[in-house]
C-alpha positions in Angstrom: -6.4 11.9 -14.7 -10.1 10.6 -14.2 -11.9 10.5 -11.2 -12.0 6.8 -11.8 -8.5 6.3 -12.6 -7.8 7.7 -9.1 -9.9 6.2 -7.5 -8.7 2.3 -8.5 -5.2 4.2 -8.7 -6.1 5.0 -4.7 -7.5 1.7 -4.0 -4.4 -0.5 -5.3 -2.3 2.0 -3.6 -4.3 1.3 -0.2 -4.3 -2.8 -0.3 -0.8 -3.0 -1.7 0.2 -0.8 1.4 -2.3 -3.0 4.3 -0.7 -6.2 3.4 2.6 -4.3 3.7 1.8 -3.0 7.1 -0.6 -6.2 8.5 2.6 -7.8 9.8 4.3 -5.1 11.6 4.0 -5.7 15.0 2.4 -9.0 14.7 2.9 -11.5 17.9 1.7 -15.0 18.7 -0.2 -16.1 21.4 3.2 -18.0 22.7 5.0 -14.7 22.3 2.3 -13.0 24.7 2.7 -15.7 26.7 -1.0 -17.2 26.4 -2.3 -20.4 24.9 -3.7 -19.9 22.0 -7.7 -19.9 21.7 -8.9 -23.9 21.3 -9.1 -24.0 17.0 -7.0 -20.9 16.4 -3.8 -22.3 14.8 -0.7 -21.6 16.7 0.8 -18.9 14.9 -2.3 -16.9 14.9 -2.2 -13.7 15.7 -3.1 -12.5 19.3 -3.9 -8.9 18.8 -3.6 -8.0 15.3 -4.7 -3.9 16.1 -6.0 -3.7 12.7 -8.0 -0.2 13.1 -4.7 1.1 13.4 -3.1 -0.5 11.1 -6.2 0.5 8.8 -5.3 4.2 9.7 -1.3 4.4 8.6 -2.6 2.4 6.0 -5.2 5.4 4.7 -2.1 7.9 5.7 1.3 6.2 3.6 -1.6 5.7 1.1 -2.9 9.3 0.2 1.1 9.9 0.7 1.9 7.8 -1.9 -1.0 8.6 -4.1 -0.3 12.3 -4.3 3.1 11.6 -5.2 1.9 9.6 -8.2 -0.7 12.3 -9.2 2.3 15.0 -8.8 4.2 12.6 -11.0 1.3 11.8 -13.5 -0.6 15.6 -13.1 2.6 18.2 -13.3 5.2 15.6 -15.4 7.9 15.7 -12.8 8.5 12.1 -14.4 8.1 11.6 -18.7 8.9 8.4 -20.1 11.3 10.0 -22.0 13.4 10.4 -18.9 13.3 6.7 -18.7 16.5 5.3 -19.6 16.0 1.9 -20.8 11.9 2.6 -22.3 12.3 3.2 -26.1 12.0 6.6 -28.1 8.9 7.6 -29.9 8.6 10.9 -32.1 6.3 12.7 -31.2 3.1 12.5 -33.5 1.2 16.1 -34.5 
């Protein structure tokens, strides 16, 4: 694995994961029990705590990534073990 296949590898890993997390723990402005701010749409967040957020974000993420380089680096996974990808011979 290059350094820059994981480091796009890394980077699709983190933004797939922060717009899995952003809405955790989300509330509106009605559900805090304030108006919300004149031209801030209704269901706007109120306090979205996205530096920590930003944080489990980098942790699942390096997580996930070094499962997929354990999988990619040391084979754990071949597509042989696939059931439904075809068979190739091997070429030598």
């Amino acid at each position: 694995m290059t350094l820059a296949f994981a480091a796009s590898m890394y980077l699709v890993i983190w933004w797939i994961v922060l717009f899995a997390m952003l809405p955790i723990g989300v509330r509106t402005s009605e559900e805090a029990g304030e108006k919300p701010s004149p031209g801030n749409a209704e269901s706007a967040p109120h306090s979205p705590h996205l530096l920590p957020k930003m944080v489990a974000t980098t942790v699942v993420s390096s997580i996930v990534f070094a499962a997929l380089y354990a999988v990619i680096a040391f084979h754990v996974i071949t597509l042989d073990q696939i059931p439904f990808f075809p068979r190739y011979e091997h070429v030598q």
